[in-house]
N, CA and C of each residue as an Amber inpcrd file, in Angstrom:
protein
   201
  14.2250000 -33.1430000   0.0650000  14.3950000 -31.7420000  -0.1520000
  14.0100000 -31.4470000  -1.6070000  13.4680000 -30.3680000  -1.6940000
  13.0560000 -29.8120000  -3.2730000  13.4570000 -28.1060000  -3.4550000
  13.5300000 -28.2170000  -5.0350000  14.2160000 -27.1370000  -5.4240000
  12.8630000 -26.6240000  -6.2450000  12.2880000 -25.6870000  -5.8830000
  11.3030000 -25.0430000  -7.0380000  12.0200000 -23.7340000  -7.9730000
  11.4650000 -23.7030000  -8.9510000  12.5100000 -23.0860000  -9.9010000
  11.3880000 -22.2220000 -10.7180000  11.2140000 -21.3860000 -10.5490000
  10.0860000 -20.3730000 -11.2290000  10.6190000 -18.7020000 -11.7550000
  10.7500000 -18.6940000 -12.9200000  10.7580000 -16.8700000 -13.1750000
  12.0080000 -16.9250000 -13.3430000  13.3800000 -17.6880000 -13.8030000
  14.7220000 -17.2460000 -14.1600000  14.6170000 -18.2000000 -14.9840000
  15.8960000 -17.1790000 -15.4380000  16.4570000 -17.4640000 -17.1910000
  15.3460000 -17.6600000 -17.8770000  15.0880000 -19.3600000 -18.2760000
  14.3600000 -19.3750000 -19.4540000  12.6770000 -20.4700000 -18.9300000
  13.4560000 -20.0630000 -17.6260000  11.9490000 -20.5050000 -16.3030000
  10.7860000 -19.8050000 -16.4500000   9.7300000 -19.6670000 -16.8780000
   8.2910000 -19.0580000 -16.6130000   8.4340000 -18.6630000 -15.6110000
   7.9030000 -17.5890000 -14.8500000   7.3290000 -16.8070000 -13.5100000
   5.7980000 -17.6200000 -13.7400000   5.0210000 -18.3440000 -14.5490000
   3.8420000 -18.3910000 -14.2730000   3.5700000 -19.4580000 -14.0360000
   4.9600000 -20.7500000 -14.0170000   5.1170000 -22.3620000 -14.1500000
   5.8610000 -22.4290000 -12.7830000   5.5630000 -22.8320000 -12.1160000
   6.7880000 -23.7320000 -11.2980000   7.0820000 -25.4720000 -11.5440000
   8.1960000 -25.5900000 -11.5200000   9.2780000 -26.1640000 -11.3990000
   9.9860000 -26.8380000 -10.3200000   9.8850000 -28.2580000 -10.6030000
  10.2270000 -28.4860000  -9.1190000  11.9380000 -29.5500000  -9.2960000
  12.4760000 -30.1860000  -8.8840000  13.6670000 -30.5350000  -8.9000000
  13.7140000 -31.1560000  -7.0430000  13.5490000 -32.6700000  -7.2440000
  13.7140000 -33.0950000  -5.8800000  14.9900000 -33.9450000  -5.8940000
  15.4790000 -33.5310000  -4.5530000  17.1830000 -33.9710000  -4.3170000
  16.7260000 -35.3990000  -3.6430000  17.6580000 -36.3580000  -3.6980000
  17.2590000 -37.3690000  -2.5520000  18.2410000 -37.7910000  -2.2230000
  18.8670000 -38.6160000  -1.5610000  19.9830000 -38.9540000  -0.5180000
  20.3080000 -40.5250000  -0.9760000  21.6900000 -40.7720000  -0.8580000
  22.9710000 -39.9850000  -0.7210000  23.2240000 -38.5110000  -2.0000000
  23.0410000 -38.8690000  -3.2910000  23.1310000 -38.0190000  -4.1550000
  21.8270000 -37.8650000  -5.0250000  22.2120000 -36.8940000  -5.7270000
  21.0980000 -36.1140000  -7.4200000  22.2580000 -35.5850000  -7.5390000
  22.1650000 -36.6730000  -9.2520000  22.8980000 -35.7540000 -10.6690000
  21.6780000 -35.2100000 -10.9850000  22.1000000 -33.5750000 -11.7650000
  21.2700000 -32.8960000 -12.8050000  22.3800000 -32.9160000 -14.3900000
  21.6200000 -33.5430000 -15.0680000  22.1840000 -33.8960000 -16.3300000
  21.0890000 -33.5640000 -17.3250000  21.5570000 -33.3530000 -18.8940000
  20.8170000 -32.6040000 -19.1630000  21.6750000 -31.6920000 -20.5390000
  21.3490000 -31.7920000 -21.8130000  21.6600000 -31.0230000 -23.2650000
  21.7870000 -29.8530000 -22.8450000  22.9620000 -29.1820000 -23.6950000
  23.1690000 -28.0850000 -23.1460000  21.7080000 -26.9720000 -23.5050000
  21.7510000 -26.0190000 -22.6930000  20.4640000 -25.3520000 -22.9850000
  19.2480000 -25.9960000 -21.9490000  19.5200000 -26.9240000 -21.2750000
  18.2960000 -27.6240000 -20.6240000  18.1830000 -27.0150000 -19.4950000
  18.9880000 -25.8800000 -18.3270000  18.2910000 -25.7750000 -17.5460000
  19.3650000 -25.9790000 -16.7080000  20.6530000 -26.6640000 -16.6160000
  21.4310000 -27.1800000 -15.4140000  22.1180000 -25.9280000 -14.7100000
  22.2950000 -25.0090000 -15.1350000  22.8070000 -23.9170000 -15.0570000
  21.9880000 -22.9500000 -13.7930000  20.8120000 -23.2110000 -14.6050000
  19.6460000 -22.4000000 -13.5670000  19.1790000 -23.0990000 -12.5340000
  19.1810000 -24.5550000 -12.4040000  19.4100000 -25.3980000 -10.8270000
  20.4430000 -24.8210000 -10.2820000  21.6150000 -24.7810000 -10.3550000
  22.8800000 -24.1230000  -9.5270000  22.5590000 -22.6860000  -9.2130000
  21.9980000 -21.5620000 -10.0390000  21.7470000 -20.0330000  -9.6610000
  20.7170000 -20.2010000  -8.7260000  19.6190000 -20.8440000  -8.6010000
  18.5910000 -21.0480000  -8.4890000  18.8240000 -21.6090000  -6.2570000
  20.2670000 -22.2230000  -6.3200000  20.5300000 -22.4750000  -4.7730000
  21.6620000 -20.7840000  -4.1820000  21.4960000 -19.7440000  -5.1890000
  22.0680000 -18.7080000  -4.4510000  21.1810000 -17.7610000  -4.8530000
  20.1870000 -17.8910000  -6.1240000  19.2200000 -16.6810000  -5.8000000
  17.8010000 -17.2460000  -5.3310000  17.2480000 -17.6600000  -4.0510000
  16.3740000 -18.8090000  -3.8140000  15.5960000 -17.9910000  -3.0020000
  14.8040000 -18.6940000  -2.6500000  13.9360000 -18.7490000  -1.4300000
  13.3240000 -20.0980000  -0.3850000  13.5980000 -19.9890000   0.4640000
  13.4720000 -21.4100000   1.3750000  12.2210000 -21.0250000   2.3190000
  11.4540000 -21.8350000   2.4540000   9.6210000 -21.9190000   2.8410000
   9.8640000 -22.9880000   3.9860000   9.5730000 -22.8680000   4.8650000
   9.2400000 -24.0730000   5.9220000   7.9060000 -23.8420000   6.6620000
   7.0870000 -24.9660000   6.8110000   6.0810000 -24.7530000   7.3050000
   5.6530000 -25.9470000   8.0950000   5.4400000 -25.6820000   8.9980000
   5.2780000 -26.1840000  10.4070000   3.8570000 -25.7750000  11.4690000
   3.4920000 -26.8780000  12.2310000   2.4500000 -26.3920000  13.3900000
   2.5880000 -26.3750000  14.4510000   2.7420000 -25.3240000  15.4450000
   3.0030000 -25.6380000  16.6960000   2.2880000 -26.6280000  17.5470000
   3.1280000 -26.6390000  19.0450000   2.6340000 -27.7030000  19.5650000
   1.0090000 -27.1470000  20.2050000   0.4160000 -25.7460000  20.1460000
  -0.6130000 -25.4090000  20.0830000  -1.6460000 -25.4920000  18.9830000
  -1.5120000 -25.9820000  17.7630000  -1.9060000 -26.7090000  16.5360000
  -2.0240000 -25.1220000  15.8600000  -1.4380000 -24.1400000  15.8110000
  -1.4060000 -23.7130000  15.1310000  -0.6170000 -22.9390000  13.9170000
  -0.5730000 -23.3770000  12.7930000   0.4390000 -23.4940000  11.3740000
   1.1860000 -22.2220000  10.9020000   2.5840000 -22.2940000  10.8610000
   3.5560000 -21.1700000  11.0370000   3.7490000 -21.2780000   9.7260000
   4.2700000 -20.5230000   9.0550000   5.3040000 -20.1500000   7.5440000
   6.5980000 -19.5390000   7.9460000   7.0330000 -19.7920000   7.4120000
   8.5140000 -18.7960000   7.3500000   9.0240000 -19.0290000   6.2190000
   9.4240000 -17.9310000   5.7510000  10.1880000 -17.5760000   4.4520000
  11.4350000 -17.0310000   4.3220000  12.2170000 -17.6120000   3.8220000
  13.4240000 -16.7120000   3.7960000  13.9610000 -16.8620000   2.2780000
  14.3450000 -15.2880000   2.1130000  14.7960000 -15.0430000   0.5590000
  16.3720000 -14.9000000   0.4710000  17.2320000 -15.3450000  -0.7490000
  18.4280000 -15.1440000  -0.7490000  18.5080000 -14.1320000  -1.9950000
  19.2360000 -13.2690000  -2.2460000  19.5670000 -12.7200000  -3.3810000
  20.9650000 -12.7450000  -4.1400000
């Protein structure tokens, strides 16, 4: 799973940012000022992308935004 992080706080809108979780856990650690703050806002003001092909081969998007 990945967290892209673009356009808050002290995030560029013109950079993305990526932040990949992996299993069992991800620490985000990190000087204060680095950013840990805006990983946590970043899983309630988000947007989640899945993209997939049907079994007719043809490639779906879906987007969903949180605010």
């Amino acid at each position: 799973m990945q967290l892209l992080i673009k356009g808050i706080r002290s995030f560029s809108p013109e950079n993305v940012n990526v932040v990949e979780f992996f299993r069992p856990l991800t620490l985000i650690v990190g000087q204060n000022g680095a950013g840990k703050t805006v990983a946590h806002e970043t899983e309630v003001k988000g947007q989640i992308k899945l993209r997939f092909v049907t079994s007719s081969g043809q490639p779906v998007v879906v987007v969903r935004s949180f605010s």
